[in-house]
C-alpha positions as CSV (number, residue, x, y, z in Angstrom):
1,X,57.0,123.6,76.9
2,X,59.6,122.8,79.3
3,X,59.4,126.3,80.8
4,X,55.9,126.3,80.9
5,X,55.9,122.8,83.0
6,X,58.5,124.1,85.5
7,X,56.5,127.0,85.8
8,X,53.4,126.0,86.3
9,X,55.0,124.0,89.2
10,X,56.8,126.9,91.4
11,X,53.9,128.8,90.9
12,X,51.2,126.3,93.0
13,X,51.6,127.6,96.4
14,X,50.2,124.0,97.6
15,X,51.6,121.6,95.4
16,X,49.7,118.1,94.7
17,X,52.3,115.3,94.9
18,X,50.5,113.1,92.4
19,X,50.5,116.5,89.9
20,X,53.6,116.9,90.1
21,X,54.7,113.7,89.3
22,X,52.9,114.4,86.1
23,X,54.5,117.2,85.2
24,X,58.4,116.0,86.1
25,X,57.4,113.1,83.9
26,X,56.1,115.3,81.3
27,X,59.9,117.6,81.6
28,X,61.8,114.6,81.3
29,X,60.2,113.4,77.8
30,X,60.8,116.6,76.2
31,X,64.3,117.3,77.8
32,X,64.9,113.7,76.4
33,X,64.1,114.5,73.0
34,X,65.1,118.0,73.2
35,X,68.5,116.2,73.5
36,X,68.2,114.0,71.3
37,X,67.4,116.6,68.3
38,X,70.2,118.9,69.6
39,X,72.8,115.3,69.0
40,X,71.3,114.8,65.5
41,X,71.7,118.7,64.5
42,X,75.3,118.3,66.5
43,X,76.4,115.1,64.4
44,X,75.3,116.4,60.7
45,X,77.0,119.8,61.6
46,X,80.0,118.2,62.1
47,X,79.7,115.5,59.2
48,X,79.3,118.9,57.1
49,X,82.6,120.2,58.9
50,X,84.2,117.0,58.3
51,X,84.9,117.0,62.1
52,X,83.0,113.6,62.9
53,X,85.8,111.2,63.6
54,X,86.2,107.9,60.8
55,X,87.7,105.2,62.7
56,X,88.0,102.3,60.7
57,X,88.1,98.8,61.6
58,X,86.3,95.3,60.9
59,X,83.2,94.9,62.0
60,X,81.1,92.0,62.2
61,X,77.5,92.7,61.2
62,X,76.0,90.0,62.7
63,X,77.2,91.0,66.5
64,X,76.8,94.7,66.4
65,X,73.0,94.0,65.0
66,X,72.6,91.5,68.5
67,X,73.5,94.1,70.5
68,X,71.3,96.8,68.9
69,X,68.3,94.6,69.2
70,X,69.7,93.4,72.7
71,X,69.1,97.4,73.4
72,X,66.2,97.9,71.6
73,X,64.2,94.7,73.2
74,X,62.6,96.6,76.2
75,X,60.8,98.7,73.8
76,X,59.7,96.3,71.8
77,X,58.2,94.3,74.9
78,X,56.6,97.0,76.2
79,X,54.8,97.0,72.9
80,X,54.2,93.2,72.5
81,X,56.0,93.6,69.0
82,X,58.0,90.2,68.1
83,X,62.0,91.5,67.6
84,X,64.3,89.1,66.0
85,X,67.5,88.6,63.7
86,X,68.0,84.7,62.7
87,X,71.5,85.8,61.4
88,X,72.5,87.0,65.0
89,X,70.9,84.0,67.1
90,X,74.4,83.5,68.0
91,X,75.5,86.4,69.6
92,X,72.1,86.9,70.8
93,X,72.6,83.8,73.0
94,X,75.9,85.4,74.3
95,X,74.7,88.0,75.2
96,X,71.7,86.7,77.1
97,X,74.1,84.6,78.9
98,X,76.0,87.4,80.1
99,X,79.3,86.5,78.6
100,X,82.4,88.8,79.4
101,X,83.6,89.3,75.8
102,X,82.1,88.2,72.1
103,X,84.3,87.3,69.5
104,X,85.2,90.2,66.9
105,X,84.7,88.2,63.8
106,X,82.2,85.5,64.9
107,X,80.7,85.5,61.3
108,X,83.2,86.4,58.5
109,X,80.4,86.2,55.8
110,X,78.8,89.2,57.8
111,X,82.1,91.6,58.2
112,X,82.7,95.1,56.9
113,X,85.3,97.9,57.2
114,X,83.8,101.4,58.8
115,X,83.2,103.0,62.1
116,X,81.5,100.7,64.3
117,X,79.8,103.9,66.3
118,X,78.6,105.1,63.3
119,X,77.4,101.7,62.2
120,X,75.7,101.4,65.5
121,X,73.8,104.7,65.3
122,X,72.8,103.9,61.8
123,X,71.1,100.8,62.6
124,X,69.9,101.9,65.9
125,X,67.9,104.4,64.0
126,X,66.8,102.1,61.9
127,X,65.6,99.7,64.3
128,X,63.8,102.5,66.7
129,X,62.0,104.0,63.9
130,X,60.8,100.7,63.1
131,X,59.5,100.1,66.6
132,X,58.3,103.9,67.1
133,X,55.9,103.0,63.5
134,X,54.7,99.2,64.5
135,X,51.1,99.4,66.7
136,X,51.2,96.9,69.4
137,X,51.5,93.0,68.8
138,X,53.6,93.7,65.6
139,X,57.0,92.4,64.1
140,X,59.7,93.9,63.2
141,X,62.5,91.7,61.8
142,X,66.1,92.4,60.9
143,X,68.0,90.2,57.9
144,X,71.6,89.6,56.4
145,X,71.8,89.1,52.9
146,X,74.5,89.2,50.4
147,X,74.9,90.2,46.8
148,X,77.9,90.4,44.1
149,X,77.9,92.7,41.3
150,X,80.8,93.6,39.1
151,X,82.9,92.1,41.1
152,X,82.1,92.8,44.8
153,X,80.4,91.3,47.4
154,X,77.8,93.6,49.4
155,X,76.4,92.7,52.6
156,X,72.7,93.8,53.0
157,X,71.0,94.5,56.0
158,X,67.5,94.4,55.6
159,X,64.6,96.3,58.5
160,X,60.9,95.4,57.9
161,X,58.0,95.6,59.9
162,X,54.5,95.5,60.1
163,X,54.1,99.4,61.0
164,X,51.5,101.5,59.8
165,X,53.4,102.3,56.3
166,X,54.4,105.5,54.4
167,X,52.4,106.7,51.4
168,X,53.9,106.7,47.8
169,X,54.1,110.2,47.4
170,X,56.2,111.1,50.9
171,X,58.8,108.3,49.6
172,X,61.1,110.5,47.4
173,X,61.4,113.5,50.8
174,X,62.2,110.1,53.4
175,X,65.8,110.7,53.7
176,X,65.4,114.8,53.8
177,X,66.0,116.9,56.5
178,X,63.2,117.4,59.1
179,X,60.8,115.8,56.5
180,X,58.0,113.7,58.8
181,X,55.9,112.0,56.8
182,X,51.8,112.1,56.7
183,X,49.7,112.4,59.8
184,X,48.8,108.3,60.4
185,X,52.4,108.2,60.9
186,X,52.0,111.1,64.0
187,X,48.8,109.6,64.9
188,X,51.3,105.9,65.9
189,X,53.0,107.8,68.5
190,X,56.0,108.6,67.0
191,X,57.8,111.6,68.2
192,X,60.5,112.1,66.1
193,X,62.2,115.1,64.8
194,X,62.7,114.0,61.1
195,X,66.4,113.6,61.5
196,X,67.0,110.1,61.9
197,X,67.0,108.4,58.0
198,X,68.6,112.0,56.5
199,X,71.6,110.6,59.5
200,X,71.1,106.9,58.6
201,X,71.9,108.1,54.7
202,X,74.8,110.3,55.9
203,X,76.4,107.2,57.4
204,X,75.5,104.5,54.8
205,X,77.5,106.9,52.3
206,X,80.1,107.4,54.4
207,X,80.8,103.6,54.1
208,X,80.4,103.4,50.6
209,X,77.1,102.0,50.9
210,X,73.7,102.3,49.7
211,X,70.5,102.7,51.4
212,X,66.8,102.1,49.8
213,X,63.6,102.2,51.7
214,X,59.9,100.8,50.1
215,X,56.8,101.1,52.0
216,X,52.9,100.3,51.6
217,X,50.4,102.3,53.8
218,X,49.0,100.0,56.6
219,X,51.3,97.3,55.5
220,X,54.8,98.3,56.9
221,X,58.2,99.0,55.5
222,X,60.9,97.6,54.4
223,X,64.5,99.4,54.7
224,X,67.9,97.9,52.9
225,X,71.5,99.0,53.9
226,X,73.9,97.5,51.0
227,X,77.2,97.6,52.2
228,X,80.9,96.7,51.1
229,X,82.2,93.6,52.2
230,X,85.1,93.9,53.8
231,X,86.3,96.9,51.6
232,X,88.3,100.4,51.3
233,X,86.4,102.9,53.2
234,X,86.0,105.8,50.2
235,X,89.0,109.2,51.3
236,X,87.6,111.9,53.6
């Protein structure tokens, strides 16, 4: 398609200014996914390889979450979809405010061991495909939780919105490879290529973790992350 587009271009011998514009607009969306499906296949290869670096450190839950929905905030705008975490009003503030540096363990009660890139793709994925899935004038809301069983503390991070829902018989393929759910879900827009939960899994389980999804058809979704607090990373 890209081809085609740049194509189609050389070939007018009398370009129109305002037809071009279209069609530069139209290379840049797919070279923009184009890349992004190239990073996801790049990233499981190398999770397969065991060449995606595991850099472990504590990070606080509640901050990384601000900044992801600090990033994600445009999008929601343009869609006049509400976006809010109450657990992360704090370093939501900072960052609004512009403020050089934010503590590194603001909120003990929300603080894990992993890789805090990986922990920021996994909830940026989350958080996007929420927004990709909501129609206009929508919510989308993110939660901190905890839980204790047999001894240890999870922290649960919980994504749920108001999209347009997944039907009860695509919910056991959701984390698969390339698996894109049924066409209302292509009819909101989306643009996906059916990578981004079979990554959000991969990370979730590098961290010892768990990850659940439940969804009702025109009533939105609801996705939980259980994570360690504070814990071991499992050995690579």
């Amino acid at each position: 398609m890209i081809l085609t587009n740049v194509q189609v271009a050389l070939a007018d011998p009398e370009p129109d200014a305002t037809a071009q514009q279209q069609q530069l607009q139209v290379i840049e969306r797919l070279t923009r996914r184009l890349g992004r499906l190239v990073d996801d296949l790049l990233f499981l290869a190398r999770q397969e390889g065991g060449l995606v670096p595991f850099n472990q450190e504590y990070v606080d839950l509640s901050l990384l979450l601000a900044e992801v929905i600090e990033e994600q905030s445009a999008i929601a705008d343009h869609k006049n979809i509400s976006l809010g975490c109450q657990a992360c009003e704090v370093a939501l503030v900072a960052l609004a405010a512009d403020e050089p540096t934010l503590p590194t363990a603001a909120h003990p009660d929300w603080q894990v061991r992993g890789d805090a890139d990986q922990l920021t793709r996994l909830f940026t994925n989350l958080v996007s495909n929420s927004l990709q899935h909501t129609p206009v004038g929508g919510q989308v809301s993110v939660n901190l939780d905890q839980s204790r069983r047999q001894n240890q503390t999870a922290i649960h991070v919980i994504v749920k919105d108001t999209g347009v829902g997944i039907p009860p018989e695509a919910l056991p393929y959701i984390f698969d490879r390339f698996y894109r759910a049924d066409p209302a879900r292509q009819r909101s827009g989306a643009t996906g290529s059916g990578l981004g939960l079979a990554i959000a899994k991969v990370i979730v389980e590098n961290h010892g973790g768990t990850i659940d999804l439940k969804s009702t058809p025109d009533e939105g979704t609801e996705v939980t992350v259980r994570l360690p607090l504070q814990a071991e990373m499992p050995s690579r």
